[in-house]
C-alpha positions as CSV (number, residue, x, y, z in Angstrom):
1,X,0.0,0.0,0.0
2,X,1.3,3.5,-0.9
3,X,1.1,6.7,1.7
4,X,1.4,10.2,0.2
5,X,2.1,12.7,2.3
6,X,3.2,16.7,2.0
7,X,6.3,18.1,3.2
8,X,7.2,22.0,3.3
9,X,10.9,22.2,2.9
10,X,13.0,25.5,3.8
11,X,16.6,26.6,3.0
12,X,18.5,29.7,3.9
13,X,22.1,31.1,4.0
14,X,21.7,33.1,7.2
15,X,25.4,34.6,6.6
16,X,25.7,34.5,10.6
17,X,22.7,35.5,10.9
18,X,23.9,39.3,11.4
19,X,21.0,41.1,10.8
20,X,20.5,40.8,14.6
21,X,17.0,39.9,16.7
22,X,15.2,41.1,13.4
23,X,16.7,38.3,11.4
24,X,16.0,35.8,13.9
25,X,12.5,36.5,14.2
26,X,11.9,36.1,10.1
27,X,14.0,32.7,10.6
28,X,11.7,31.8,13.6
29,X,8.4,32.7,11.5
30,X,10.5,30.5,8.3
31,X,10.4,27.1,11.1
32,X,6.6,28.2,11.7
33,X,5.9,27.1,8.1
34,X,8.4,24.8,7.4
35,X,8.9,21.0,8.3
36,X,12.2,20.7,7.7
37,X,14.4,23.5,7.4
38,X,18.3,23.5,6.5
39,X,21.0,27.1,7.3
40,X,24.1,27.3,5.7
41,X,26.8,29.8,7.4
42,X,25.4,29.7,10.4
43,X,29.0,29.8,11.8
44,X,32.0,32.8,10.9
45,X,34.8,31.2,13.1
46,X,36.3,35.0,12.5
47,X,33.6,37.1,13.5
48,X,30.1,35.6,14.7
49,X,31.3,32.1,16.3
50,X,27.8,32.4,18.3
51,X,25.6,32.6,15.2
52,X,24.4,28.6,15.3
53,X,24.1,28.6,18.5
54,X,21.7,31.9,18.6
55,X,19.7,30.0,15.2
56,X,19.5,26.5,17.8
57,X,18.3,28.8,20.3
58,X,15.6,30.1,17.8
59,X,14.7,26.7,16.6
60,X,14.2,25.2,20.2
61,X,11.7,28.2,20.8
62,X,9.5,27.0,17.8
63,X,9.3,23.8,18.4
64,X,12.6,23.0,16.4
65,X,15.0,19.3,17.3
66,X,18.2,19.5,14.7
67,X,21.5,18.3,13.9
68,X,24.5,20.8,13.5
69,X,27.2,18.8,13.8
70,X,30.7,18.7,14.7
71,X,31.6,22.0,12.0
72,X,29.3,23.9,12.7
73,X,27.8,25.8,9.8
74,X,25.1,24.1,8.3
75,X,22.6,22.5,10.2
76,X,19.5,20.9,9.5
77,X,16.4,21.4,11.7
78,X,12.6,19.3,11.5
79,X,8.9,19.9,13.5
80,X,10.3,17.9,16.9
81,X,6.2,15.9,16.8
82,X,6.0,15.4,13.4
83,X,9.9,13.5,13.0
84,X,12.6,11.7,14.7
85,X,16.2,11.2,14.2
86,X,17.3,7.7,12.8
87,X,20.6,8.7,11.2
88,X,22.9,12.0,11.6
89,X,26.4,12.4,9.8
90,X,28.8,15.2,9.0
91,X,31.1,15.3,5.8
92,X,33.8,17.7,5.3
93,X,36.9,17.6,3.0
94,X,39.8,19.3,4.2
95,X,42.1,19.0,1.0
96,X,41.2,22.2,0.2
97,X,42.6,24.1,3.0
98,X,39.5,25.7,4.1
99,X,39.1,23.5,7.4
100,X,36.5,25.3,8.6
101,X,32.7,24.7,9.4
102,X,31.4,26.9,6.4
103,X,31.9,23.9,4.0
104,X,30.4,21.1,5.6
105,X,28.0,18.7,4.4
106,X,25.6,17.3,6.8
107,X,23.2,14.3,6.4
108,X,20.3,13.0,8.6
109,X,17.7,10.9,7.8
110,X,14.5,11.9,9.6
111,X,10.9,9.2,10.5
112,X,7.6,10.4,9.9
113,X,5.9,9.4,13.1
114,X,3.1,9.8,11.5
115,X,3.2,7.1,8.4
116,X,7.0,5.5,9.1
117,X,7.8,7.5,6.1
118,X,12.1,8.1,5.7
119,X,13.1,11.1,4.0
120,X,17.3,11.0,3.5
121,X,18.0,15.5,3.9
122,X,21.3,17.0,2.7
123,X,22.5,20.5,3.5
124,X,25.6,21.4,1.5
125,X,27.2,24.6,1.2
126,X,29.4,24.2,-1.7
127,X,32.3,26.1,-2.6
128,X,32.6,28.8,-4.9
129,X,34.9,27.7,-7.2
130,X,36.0,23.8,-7.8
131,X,39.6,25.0,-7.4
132,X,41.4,21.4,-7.4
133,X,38.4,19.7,-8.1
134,X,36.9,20.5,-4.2
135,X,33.3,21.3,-5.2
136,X,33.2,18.2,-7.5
137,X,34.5,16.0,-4.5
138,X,31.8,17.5,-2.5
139,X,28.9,16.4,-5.0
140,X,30.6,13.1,-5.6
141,X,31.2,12.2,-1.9
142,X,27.8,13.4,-1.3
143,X,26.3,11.0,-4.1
144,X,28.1,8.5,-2.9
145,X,27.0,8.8,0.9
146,X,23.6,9.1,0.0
147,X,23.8,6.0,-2.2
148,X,24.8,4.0,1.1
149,X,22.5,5.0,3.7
150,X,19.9,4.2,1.5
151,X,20.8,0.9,1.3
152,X,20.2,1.3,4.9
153,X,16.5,2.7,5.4
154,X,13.3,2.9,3.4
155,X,13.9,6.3,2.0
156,X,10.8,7.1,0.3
157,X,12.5,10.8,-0.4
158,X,15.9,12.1,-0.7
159,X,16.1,15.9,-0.2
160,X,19.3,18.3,-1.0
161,X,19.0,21.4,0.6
162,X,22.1,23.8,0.8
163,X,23.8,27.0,-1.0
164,X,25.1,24.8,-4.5
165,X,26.8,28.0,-5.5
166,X,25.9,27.5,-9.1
167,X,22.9,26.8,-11.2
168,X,22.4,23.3,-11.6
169,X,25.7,21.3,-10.4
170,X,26.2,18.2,-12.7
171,X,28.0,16.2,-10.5
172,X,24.8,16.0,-8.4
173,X,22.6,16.0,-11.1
174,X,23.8,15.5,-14.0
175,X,22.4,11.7,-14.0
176,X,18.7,12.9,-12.8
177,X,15.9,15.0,-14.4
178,X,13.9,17.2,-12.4
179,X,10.0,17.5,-13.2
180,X,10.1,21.5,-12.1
181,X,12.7,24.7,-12.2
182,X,12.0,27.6,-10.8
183,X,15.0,30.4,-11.4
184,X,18.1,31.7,-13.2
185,X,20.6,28.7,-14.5
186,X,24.4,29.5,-14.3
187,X,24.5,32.2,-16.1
188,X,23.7,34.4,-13.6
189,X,26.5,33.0,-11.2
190,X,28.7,33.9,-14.4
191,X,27.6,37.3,-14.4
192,X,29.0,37.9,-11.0
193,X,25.0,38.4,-9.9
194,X,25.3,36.0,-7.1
195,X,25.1,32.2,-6.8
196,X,21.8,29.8,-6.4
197,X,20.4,28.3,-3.7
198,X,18.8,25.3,-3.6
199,X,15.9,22.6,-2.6
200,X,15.9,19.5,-4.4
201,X,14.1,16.0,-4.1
202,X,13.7,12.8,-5.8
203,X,11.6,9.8,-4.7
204,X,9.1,7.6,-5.7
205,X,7.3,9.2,-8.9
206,X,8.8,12.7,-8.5
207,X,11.3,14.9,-8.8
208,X,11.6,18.2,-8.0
209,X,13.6,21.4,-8.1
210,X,13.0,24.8,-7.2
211,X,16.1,27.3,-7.2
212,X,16.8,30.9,-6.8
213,X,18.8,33.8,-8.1
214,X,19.6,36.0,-5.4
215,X,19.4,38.9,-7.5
216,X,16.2,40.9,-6.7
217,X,15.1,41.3,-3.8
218,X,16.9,43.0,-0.8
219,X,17.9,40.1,1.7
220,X,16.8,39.7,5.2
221,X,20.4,40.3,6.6
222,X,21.1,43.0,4.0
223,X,24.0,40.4,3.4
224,X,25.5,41.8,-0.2
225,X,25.1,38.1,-1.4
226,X,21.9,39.1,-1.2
227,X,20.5,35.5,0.2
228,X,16.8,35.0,0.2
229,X,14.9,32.3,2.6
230,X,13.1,29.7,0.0
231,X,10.5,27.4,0.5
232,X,9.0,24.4,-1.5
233,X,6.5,22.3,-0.2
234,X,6.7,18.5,-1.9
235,X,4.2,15.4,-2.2
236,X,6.4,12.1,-1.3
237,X,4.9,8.8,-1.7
238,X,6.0,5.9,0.8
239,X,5.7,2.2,0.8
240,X,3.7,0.7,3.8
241,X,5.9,-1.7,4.2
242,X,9.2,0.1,4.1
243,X,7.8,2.1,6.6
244,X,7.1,-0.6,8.9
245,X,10.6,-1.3,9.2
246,X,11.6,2.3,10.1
247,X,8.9,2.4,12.6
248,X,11.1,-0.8,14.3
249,X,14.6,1.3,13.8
250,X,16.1,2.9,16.9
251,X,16.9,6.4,17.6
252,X,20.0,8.6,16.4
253,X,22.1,9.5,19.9
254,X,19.9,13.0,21.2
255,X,17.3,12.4,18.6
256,X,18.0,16.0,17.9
257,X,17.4,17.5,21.4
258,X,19.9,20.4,22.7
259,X,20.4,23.4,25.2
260,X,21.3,26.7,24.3
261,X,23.0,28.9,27.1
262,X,22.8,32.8,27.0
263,X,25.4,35.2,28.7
264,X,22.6,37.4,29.5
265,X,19.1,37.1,30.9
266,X,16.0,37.1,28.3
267,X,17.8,34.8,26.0
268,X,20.5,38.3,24.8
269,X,24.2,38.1,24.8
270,X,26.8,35.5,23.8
271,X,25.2,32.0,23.3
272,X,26.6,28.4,23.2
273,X,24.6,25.6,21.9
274,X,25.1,22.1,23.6
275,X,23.6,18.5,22.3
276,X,22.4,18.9,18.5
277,X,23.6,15.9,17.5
278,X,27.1,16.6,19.9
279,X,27.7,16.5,22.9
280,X,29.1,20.3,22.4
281,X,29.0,22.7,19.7
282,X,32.3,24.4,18.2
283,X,34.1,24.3,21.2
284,X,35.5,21.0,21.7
285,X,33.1,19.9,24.7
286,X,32.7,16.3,24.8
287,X,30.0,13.6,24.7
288,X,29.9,13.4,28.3
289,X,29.5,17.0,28.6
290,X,31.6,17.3,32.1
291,X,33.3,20.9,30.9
292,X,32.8,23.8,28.5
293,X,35.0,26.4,29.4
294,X,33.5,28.9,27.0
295,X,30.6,29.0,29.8
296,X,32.6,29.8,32.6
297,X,30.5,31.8,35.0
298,X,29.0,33.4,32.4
299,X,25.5,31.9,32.0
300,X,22.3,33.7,32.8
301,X,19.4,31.9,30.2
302,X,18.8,29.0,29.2
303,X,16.7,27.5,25.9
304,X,16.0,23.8,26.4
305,X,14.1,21.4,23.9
306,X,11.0,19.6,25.3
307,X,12.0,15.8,26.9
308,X,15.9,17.5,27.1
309,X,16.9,18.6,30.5
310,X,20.4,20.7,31.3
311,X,22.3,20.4,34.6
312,X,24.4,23.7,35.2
313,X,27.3,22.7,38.0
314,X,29.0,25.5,39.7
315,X,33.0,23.8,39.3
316,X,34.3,22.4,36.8
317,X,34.7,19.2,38.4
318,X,30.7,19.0,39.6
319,X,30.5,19.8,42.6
320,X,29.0,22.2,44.2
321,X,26.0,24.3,43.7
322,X,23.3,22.4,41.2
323,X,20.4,23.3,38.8
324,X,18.5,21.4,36.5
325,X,16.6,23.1,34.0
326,X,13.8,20.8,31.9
327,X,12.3,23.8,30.2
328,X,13.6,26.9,29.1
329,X,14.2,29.9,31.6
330,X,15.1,33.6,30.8
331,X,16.7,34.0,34.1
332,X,18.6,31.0,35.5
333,X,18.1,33.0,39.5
334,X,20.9,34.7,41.9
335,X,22.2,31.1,43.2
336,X,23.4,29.9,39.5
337,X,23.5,33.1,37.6
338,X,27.1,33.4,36.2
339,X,27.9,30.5,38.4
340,X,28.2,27.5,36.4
341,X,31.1,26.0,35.0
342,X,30.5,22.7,33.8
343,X,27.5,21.2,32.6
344,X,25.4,18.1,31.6
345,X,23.0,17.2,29.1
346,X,20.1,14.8,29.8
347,X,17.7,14.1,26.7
């Protein structure tokens, strides 16, 4: 028996997400309508390291779970009731020098609770030229990823979200037709009028692509890449039977669950995100979460998913002073506030 079902699908190159609380609250009201929503650049390890972190904090307020992984700058987040987390992985290749977080390609593969229904979700920022053949190796590896995990689940859909920096990249697509294209093509990356982003999908009896030239409208950081926030909303069709078996598969880790902490009260200042898919975010913390120095006596808020739970200890060896948090709290109270040193993440 086949399921269809309808998915709203979101991508956008927040560039930091620099264009302050305003920018947050048009990515906030982007999760409100989207099911799935993928960033790229959430992360500038030169200028606004807190960026993701601030975006996580965003998503957990509307109802967000996601996976940023390891690097940082491109995570993916999904409705925490509709979907759970069955697979999470991040690729990055460091050949070309870059090293850093703005570059990585993420994977997860996210369970309808609904139907069963798998949908395999990409989020790639490639880079901007294939200097050495990098971009092509990012495609390729991607392909070949993709090609492996689904030997692994039911994917009913596959879904590439991400900044492709160029019209339509042959090395992902070159074997593929898509039914719809929405857009400029390469030319207008080859015009110096700024590259595409993307949402693609293929699955059973479709596939789809809608892309954008960032060309006309102002952009909602006022970045001058001029990044837009796009939107597609898909019809995937599953297989009750495939279904069945990801109903039976266990959960990834966190399942998507995290903590953000704030330097200030009311959610302001200097944020670190913890869990995501790690059991840190960009600073080295470990799985078992014992230290983040970053933190040090510095944390006043807190943003935690629902069915997560953060433990703030005064030292950084545990002891002392403890308070658990199951919800989020704009004021963490004069016992713990710029207190805690070490922390640990229950989910």
């Amino acid at each position: 028996m086949s399921i269809s079902s309808n998915y709203t699908i979101s991508s956008f190159n927040s560039y930091s997400a620099r264009g302050g609380d305003d920018a947050l609250d048009r990515i906030g009201d982007l999760a409100d309508v989207s099911d799935i929503i993928g960033f790229q650049e959430t992360g500038d390890p030169g200028r606004h390291r807190d960026a993701g972190a601030r975006v996580a904090g965003e998503m957990i307020a509307h109802g967000r779970n996601g996976y940023m992984g390891p690097q940082n700058g491109n995570p993916i987040f999904w409705d925490a009731e509709r979907f759970d987390l069955l697979h999470a992985e991040t690729r990055i290749d460091e050949s070309f020098g870059r090293k850093d977080e703005t570059r990585a390609t993420n994977l997860v593969v996210l369970r309808d609770n609904d139907t069963g229904a798998a949908l395999l979700v990409s989020n790639l920022h490639a880079e901007t030229t294939n200097e050495g053949g990098y971009r092509t190796r990012q495609f390729t590896d991607l392909e070949a990823r993709a090609d492996a995990i689904m030997d692994d689940f039911a994917i009913a859909a596959r879904i590439d979200i991400g900044d492709h920096n160029q019209g339509l990249p042959s090395e992902l697509y070159g074997d593929h037709g898509h039914d719809t294209v929405a857009g400029a093509g390469q030319d207008a990356r080859d015009q110096g009028m700024g590259g595409i982003d993307h949402i693609a999908s293929r699955g059973t009896g479709h596939r789809t692509e809608l892309v954008e030239n960032r060309v006309a409208a102002p952009a909602p950081n006022g970045d001058g890449y001029r990044h837009q926030m796009l939107s597609s909303t898909i019809a995937v069709t599953s297989d009750a039977d495939g279904n069945a078996r990801n109903l039976d598969a266990d959960l990834h880790g966190d399942n998507g669950k995290g903590a953000v902490a704030y330097r200030d009260a009311g959610y302001n200042g200097t944020a670190w995100a913890l869990g995501f898919g790690n059991g840190g975010f960009g600073t080295g913390v470990d799985d078992s979460g014992v230290r983040h120095g970053d933190i040090n006596d510095s944390v006043s808020s807190v943003r935690v998913s629902d069915g997560a739970a953060l433990e703030l200890r005064q030292n950084a060896d545990g002891s002392g002073r403890a308070l658990t948090l199951d919800a989020s709290t704009s004021n963490v109270g004069k016992n713990m506030n710029d207190r805690a040193s070490s922390f640990l993440l229950y989910y």
